[in-house]
C-alpha positions as a printed NumPy array, in Angstrom:
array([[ 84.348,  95.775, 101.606],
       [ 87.668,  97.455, 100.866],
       [ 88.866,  98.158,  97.446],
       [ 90.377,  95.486,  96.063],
       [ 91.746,  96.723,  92.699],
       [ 93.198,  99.758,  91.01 ],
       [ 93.525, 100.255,  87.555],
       [ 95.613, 103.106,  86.03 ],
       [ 96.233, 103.714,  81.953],
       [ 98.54 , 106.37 ,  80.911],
       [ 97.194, 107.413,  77.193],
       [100.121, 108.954,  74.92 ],
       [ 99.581, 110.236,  71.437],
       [101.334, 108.302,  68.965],
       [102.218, 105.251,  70.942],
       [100.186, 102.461,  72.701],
       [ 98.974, 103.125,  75.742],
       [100.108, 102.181,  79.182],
       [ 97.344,  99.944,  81.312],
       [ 98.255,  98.175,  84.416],
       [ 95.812,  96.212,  87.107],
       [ 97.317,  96.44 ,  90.529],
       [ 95.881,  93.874,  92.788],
       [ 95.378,  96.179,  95.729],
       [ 95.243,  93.133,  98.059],
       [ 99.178,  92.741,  97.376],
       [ 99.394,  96.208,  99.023],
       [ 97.288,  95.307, 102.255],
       [ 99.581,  92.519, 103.089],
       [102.683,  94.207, 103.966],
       [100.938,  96.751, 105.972],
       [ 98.746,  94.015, 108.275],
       [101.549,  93.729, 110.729],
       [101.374,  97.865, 111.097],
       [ 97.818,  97.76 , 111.875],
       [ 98.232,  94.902, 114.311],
       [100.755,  96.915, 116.087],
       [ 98.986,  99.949, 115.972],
       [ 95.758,  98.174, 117.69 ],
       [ 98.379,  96.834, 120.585],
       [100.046,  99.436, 121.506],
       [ 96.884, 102.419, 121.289],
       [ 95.916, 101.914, 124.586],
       [ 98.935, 102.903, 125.932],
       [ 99.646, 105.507, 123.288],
       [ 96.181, 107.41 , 124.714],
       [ 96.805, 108.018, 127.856],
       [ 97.908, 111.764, 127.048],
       [ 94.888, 114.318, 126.595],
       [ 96.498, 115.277, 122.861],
       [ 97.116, 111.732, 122.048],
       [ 93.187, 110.654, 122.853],
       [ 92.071, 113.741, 120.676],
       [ 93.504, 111.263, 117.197],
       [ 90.865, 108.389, 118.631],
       [ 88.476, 109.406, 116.231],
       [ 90.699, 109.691, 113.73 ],
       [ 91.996, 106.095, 113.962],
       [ 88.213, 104.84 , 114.386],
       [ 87.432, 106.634, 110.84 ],
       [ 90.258, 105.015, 109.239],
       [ 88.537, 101.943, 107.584],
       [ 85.491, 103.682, 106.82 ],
       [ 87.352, 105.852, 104.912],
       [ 89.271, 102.987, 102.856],
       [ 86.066, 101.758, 102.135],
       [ 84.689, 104.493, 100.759],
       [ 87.776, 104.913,  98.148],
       [ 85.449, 102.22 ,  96.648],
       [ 84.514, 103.403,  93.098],
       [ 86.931, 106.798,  93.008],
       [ 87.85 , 107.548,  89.429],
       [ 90.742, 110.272,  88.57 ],
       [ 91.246, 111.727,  85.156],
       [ 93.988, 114.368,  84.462],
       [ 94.351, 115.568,  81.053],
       [ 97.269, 117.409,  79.611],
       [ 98.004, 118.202,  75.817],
       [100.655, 115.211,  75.925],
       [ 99.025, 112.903,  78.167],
       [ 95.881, 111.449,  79.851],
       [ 96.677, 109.991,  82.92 ],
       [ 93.324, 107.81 ,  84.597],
       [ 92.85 , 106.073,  87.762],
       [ 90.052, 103.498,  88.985],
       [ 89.852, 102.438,  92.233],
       [ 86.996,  99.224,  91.864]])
């Protein structure tokens, strides 16, 4: 199941931190007609030797978006703590 929410918070000394939840399914949308054109037209996009060598590439895609599943970020700075969780 892909991701389907990111949450990043912004920490700042001596003022309120910064949350926002980004629904990540608002993000998917707008790129579903991409996909659906990429899927159409790849069979005719591999006909070249150097165009079938990014086949696996496109076949790893989703498992990769997948696995973004869980990823946390934390970057630290003297000013700031910046985090990201990708649930």
């Amino acid at each position: 199941m892909p991701p389907m929410l990111m949450i990043f918070r912004l920490k700042r000394p001596e003022r309120r931190p910064i949350s926002l939840y980004i629904p990540l399914l608002l993000a998917y949308i707008p790129l579903l007609p991409l996909v659906l054109l990429a899927l159409v037209s790849l069979p005719f996009l591999a006909i070249s030797e150097k165009t079938r060598q990014y086949l696996p590439l496109v076949k790893a895609l989703p498992s990769l978006l997948i696995a973004t599943r869980g990823t946390r970020i934390s970057v630290e700075s003297n000013d700031h703590t910046i985090y990201l969780y990708i649930k």
